[in-house]
PyMOL CGO cylinders between C-alpha atoms (Angstrom):
from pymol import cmd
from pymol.cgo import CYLINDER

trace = [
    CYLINDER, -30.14, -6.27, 1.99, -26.57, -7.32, 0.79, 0.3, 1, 1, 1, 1, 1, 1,
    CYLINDER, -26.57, -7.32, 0.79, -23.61, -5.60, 1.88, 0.3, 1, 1, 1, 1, 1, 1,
    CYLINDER, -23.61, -5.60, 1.88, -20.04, -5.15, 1.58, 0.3, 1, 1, 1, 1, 1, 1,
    CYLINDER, -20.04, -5.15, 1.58, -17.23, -2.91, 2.58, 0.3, 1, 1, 1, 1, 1, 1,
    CYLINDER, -17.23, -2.91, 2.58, -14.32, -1.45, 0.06, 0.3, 1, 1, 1, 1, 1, 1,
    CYLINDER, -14.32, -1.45, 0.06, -11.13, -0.78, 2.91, 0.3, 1, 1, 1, 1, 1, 1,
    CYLINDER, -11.13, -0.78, 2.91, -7.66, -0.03, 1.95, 0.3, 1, 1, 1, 1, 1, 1,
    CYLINDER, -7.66, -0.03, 1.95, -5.38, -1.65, 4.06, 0.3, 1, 1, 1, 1, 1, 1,
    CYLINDER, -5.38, -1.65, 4.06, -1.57, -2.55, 4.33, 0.3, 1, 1, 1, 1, 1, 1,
    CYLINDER, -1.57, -2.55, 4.33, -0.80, -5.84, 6.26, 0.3, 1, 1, 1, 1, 1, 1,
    CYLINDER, -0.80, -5.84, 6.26, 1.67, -4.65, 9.12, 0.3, 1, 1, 1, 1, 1, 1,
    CYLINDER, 1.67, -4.65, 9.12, 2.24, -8.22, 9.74, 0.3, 1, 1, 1, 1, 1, 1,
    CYLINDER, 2.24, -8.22, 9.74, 3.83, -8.96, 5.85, 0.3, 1, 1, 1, 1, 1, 1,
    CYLINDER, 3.83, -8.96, 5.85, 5.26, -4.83, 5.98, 0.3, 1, 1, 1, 1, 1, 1,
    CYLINDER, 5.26, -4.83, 5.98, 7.26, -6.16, 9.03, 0.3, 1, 1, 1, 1, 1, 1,
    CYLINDER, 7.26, -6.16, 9.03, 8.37, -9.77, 7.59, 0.3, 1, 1, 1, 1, 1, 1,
    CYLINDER, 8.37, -9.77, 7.59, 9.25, -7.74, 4.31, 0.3, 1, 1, 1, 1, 1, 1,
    CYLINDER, 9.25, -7.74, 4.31, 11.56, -5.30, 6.45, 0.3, 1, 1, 1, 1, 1, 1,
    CYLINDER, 11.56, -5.30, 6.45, 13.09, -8.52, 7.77, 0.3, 1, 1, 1, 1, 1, 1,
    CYLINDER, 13.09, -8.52, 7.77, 13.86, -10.10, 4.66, 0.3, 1, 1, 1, 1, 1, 1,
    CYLINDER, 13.86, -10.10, 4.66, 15.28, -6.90, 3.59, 0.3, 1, 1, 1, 1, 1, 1,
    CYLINDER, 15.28, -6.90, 3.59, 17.09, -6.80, 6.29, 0.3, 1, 1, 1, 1, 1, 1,
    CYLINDER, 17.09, -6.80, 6.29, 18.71, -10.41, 6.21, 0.3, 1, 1, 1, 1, 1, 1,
    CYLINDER, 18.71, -10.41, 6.21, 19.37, -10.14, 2.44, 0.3, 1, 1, 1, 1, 1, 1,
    CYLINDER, 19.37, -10.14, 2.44, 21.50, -7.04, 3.02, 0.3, 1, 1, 1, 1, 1, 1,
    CYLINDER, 21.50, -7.04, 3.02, 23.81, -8.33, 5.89, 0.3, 1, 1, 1, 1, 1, 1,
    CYLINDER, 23.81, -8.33, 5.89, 24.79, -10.65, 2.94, 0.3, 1, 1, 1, 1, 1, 1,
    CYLINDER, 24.79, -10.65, 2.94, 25.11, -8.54, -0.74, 0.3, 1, 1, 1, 1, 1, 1,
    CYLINDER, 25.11, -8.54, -0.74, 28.24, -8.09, -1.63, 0.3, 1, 1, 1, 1, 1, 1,
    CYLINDER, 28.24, -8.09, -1.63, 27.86, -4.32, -2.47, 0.3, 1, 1, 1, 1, 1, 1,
    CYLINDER, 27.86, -4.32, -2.47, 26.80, -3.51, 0.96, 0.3, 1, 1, 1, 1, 1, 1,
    CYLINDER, 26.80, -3.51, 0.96, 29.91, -5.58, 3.05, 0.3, 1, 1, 1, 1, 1, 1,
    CYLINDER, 29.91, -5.58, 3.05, 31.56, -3.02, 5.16, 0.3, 1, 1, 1, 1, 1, 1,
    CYLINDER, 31.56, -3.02, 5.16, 28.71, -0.23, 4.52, 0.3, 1, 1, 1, 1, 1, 1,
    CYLINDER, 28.71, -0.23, 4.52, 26.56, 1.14, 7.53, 0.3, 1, 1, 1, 1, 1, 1,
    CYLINDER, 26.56, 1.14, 7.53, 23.13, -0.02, 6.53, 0.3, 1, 1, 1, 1, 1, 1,
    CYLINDER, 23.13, -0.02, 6.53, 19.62, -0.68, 7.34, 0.3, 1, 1, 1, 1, 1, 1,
    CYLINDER, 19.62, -0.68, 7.34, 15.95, -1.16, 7.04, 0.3, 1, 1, 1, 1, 1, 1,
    CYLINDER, 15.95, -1.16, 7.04, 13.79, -0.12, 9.53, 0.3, 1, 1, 1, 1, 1, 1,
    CYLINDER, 13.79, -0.12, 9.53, 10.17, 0.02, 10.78, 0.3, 1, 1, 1, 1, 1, 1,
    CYLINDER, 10.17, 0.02, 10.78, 7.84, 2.18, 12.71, 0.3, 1, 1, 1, 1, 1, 1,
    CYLINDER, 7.84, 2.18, 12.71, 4.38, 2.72, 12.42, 0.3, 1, 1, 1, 1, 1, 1,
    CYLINDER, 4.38, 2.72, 12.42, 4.36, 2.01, 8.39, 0.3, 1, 1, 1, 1, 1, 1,
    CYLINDER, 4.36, 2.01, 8.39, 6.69, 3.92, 7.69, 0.3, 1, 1, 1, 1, 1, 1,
    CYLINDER, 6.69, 3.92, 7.69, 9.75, 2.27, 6.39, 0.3, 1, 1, 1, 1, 1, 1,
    CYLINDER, 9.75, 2.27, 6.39, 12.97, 3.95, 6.85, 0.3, 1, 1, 1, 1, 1, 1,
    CYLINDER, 12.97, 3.95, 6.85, 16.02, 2.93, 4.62, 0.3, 1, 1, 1, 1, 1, 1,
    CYLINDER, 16.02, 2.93, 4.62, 19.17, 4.56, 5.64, 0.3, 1, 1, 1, 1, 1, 1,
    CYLINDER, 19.17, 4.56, 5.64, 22.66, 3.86, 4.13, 0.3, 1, 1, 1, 1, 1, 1,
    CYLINDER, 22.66, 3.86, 4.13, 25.98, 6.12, 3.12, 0.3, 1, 1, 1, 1, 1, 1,
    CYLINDER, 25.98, 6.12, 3.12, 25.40, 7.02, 0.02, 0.3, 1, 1, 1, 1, 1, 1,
    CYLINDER, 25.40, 7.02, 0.02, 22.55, 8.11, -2.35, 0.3, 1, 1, 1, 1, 1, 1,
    CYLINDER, 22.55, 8.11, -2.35, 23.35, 5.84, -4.92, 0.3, 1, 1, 1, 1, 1, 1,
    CYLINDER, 23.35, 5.84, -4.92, 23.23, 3.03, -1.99, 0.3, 1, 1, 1, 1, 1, 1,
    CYLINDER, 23.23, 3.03, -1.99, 20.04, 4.25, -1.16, 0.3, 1, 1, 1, 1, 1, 1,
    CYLINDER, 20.04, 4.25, -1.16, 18.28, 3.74, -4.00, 0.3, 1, 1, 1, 1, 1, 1,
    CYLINDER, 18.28, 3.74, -4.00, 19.74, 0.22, -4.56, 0.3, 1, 1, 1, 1, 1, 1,
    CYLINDER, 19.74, 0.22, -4.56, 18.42, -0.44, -0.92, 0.3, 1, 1, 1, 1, 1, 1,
    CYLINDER, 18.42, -0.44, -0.92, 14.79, 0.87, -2.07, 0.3, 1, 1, 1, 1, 1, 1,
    CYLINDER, 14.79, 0.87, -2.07, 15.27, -1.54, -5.16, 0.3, 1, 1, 1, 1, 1, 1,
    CYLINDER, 15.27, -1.54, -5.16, 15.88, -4.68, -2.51, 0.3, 1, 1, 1, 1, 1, 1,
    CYLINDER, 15.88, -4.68, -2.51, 13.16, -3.75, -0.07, 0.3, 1, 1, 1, 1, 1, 1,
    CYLINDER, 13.16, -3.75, -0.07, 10.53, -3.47, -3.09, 0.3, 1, 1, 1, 1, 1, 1,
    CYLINDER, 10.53, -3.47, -3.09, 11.47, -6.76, -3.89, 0.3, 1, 1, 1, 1, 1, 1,
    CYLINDER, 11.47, -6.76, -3.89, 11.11, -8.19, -0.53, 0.3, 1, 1, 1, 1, 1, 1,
    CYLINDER, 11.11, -8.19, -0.53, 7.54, -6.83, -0.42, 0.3, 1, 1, 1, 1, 1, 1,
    CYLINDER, 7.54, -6.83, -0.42, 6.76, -8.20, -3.74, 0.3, 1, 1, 1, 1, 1, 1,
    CYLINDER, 6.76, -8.20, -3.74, 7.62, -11.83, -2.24, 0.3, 1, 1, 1, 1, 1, 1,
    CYLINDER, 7.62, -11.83, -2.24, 5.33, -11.23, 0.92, 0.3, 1, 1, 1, 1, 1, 1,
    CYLINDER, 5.33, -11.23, 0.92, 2.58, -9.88, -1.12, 0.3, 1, 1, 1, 1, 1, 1,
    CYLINDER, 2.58, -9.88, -1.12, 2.76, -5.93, -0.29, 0.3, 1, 1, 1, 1, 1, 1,
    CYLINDER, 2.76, -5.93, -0.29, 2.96, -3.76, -3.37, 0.3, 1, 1, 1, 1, 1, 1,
    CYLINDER, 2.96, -3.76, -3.37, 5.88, -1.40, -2.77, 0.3, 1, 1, 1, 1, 1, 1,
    CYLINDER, 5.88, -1.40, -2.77, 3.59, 1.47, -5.13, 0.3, 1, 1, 1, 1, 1, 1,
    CYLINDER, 3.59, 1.47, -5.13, 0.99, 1.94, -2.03, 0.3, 1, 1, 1, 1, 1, 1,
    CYLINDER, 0.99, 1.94, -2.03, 4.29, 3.85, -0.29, 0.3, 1, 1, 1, 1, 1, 1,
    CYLINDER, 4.29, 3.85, -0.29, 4.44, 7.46, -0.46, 0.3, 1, 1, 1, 1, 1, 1,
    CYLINDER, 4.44, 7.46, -0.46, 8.50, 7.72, -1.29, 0.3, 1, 1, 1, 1, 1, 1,
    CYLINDER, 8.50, 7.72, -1.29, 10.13, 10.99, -0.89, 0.3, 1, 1, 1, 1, 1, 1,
    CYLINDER, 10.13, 10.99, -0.89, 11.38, 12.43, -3.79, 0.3, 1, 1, 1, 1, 1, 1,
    CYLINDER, 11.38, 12.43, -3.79, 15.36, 12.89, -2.98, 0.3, 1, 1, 1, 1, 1, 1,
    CYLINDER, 15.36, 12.89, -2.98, 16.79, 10.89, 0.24, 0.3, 1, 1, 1, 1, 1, 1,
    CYLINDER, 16.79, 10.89, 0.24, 17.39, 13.51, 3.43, 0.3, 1, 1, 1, 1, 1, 1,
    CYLINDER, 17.39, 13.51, 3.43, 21.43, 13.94, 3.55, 0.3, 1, 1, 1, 1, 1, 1,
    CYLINDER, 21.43, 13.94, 3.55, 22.35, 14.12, 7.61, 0.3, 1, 1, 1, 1, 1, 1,
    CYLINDER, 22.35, 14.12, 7.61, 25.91, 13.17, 8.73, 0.3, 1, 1, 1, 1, 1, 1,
    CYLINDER, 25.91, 13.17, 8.73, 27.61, 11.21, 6.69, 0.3, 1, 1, 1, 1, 1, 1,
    CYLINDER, 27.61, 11.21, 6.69, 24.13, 9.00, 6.14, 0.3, 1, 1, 1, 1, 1, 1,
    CYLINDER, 24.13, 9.00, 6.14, 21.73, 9.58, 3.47, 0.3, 1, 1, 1, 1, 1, 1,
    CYLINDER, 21.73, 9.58, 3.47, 17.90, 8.27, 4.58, 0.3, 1, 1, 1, 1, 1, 1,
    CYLINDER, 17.90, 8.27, 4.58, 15.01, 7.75, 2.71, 0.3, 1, 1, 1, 1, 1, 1,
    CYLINDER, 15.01, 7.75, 2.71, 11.12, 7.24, 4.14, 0.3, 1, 1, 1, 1, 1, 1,
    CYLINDER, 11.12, 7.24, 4.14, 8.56, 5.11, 2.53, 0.3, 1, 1, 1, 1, 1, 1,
    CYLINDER, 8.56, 5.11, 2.53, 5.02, 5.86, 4.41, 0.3, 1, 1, 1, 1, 1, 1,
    CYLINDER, 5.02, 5.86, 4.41, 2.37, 3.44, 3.49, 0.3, 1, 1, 1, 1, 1, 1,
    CYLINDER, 2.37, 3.44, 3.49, -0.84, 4.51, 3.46, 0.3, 1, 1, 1, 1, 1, 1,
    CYLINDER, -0.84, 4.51, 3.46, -4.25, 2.83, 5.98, 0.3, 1, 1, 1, 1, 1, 1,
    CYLINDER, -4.25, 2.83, 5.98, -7.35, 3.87, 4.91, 0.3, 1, 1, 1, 1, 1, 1,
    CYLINDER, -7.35, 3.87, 4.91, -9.50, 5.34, 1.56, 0.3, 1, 1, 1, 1, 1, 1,
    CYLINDER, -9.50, 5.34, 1.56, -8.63, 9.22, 1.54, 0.3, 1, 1, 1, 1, 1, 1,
    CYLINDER, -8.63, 9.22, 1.54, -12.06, 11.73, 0.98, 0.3, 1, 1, 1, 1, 1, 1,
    CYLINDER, -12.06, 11.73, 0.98, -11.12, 12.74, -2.64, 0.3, 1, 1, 1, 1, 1, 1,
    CYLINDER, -11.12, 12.74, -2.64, -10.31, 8.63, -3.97, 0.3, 1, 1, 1, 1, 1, 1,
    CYLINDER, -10.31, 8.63, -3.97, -13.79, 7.60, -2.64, 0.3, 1, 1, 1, 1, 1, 1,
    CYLINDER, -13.79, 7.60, -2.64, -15.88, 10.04, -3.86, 0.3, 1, 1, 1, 1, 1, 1,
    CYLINDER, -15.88, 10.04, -3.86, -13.72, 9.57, -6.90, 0.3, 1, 1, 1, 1, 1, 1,
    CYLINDER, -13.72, 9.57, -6.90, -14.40, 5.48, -6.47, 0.3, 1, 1, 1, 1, 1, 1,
    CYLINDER, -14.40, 5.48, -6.47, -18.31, 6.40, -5.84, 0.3, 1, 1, 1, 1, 1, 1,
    CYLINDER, -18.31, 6.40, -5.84, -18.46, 8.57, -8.83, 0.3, 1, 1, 1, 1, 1, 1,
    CYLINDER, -18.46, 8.57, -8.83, -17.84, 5.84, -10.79, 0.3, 1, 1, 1, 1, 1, 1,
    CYLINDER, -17.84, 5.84, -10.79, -20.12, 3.65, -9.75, 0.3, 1, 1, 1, 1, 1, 1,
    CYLINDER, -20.12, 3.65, -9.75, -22.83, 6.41, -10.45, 0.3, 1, 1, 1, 1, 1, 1,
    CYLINDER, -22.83, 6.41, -10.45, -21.43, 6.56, -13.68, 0.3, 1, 1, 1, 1, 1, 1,
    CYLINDER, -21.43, 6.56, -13.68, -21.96, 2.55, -14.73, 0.3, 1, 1, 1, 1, 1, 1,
    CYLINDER, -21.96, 2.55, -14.73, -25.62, 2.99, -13.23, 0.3, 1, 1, 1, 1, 1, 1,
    CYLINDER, -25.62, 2.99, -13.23, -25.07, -0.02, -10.83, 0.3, 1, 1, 1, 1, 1, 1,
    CYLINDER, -25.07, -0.02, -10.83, -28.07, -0.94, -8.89, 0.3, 1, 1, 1, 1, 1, 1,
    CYLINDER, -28.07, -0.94, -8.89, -26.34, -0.32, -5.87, 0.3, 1, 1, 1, 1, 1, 1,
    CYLINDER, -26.34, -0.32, -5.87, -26.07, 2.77, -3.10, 0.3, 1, 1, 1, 1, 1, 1,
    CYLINDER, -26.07, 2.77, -3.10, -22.58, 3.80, -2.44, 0.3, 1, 1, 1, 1, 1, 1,
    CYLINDER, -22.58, 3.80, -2.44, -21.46, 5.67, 1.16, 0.3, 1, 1, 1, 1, 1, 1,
    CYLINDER, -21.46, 5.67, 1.16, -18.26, 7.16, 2.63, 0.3, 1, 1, 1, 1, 1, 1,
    CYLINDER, -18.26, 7.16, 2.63, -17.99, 5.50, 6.08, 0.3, 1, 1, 1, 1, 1, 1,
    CYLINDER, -17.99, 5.50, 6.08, -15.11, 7.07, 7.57, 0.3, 1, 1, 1, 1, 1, 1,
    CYLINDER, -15.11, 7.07, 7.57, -11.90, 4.91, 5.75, 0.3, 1, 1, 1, 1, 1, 1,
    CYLINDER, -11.90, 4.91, 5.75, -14.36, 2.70, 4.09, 0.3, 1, 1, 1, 1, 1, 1,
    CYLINDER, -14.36, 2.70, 4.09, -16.87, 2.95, 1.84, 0.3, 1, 1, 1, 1, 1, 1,
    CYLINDER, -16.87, 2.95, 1.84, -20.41, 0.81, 2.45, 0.3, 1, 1, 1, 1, 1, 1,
    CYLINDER, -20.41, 0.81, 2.45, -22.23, -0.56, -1.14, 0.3, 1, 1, 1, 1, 1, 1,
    CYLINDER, -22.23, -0.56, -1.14, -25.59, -2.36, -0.26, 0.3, 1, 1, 1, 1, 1, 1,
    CYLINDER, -25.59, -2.36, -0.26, -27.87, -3.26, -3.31, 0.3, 1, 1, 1, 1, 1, 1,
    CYLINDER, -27.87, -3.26, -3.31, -30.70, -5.26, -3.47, 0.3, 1, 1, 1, 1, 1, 1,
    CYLINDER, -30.70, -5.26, -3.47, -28.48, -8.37, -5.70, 0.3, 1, 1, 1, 1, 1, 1,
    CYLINDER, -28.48, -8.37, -5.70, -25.66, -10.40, -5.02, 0.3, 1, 1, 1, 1, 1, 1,
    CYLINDER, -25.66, -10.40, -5.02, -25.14, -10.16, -8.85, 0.3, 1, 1, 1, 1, 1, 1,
    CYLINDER, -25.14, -10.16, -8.85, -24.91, -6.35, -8.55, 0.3, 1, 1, 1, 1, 1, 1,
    CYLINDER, -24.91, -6.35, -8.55, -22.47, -5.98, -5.68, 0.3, 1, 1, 1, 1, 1, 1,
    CYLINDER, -22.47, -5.98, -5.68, -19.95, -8.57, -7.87, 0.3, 1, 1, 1, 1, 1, 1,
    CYLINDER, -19.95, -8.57, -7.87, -20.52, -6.31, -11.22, 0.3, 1, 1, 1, 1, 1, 1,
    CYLINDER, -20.52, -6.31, -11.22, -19.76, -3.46, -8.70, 0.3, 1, 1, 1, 1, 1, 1,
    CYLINDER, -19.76, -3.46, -8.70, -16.45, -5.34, -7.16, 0.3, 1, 1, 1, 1, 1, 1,
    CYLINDER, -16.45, -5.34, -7.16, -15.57, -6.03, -10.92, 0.3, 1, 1, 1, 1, 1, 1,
    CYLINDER, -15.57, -6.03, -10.92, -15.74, -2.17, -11.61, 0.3, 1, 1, 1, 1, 1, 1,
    CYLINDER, -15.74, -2.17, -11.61, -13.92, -0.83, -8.76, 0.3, 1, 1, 1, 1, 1, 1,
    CYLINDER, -13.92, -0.83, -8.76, -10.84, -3.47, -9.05, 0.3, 1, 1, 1, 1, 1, 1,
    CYLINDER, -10.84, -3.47, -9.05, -10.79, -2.07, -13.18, 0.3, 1, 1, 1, 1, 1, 1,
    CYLINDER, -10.79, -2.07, -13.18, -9.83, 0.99, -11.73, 0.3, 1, 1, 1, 1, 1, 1,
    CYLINDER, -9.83, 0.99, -11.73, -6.48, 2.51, -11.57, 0.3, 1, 1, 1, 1, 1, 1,
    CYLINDER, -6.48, 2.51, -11.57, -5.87, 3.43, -7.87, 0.3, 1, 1, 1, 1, 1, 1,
    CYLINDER, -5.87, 3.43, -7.87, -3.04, 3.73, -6.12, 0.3, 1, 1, 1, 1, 1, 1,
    CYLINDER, -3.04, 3.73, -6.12, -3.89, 1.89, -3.45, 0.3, 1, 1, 1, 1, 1, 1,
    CYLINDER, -3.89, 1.89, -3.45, -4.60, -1.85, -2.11, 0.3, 1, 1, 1, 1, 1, 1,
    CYLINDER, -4.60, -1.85, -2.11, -8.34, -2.33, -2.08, 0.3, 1, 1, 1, 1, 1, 1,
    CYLINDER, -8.34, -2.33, -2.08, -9.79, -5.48, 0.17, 0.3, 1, 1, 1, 1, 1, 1,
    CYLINDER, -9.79, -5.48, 0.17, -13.37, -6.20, -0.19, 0.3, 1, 1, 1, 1, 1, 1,
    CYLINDER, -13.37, -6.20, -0.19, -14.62, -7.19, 3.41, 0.3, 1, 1, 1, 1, 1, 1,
    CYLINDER, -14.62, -7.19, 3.41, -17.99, -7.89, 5.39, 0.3, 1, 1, 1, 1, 1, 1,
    CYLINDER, -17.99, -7.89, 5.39, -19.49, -8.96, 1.89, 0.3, 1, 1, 1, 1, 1, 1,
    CYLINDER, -19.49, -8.96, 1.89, -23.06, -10.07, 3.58, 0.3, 1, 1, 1, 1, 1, 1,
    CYLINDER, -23.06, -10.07, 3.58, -26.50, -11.54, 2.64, 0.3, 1, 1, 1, 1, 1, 1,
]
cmd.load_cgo(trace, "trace")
């Protein structure tokens, strides 16, 4: 019976060459010569830290567009709402999200009731298993679930005859 698997998943390896792009292109802007700045990583969660808050913000501009150029959407971060103000250094955290949270997938799975797919949706941990007895019907249900407007990166894996 066909198969496939609906993951959400940031790639560490293009989260850590966007931090070093980041990182390069701010040792040479103008607005940051002579300013105690940086990008870093740990565990996907980016930290920008810089001081001022205005600074900060035109750091979280530059790294967004460093991910955009290796292909991770800066929008799958959770972003603090105001940076944290320690010292004389204003920070800010980006977390990126691994995995399809409970509420999302039964939302996801919901749908796919809805459009009365010939397929069988399941919550596997993270992931969420579709198996129908149709190629055809596992692409209609691919079709549906990339329609939808999640806030997350989904990659469509282990798609099997």
């Amino acid at each position: 019976m066909p198969s496939f698997d609906v993951a959400s998943e940031v790639d560490a390896v293009e989260l850590k060459n966007a931090v070093d792009n980041a990182q390069r292109e701010l040792s040479s802007r103008f607005d940051f010569r002579g300013v105690a700045a940086s990008v870093e990583l740990k565990d996907l969660t980016v930290t920008l830290k810089t001081e001022s808050d205005f600074q900060v913000r035109q750091l979280q501009e530059l790294f967004y567009a460093a991910c955009a150029k290796r292909g991770v959407n800066g929008a799958w971060a959770d972003c603090e709402d105001q940076p944290i103000h320690s010292g004389k250094t204003f920070s800010l955290n980006l977390t990126f999200k691994q995995g399809i949270d409970q509420p999302t997938a039964k939302k996801m799975i919901k749908e796919i009731k809805d459009k009365k797919l010939k397929v069988q949706a399941s919550i596997q941990g993270e992931k969420i298993r579709v198996t129908g007895k149709k190629r055809d019907d596992l692409q209609e249900c691919i079709a549906v679930l990339k329609k939808m407007e999640l806030d997350l990166p989904l990659q469509f894996e282990n798609f099997r005859d």
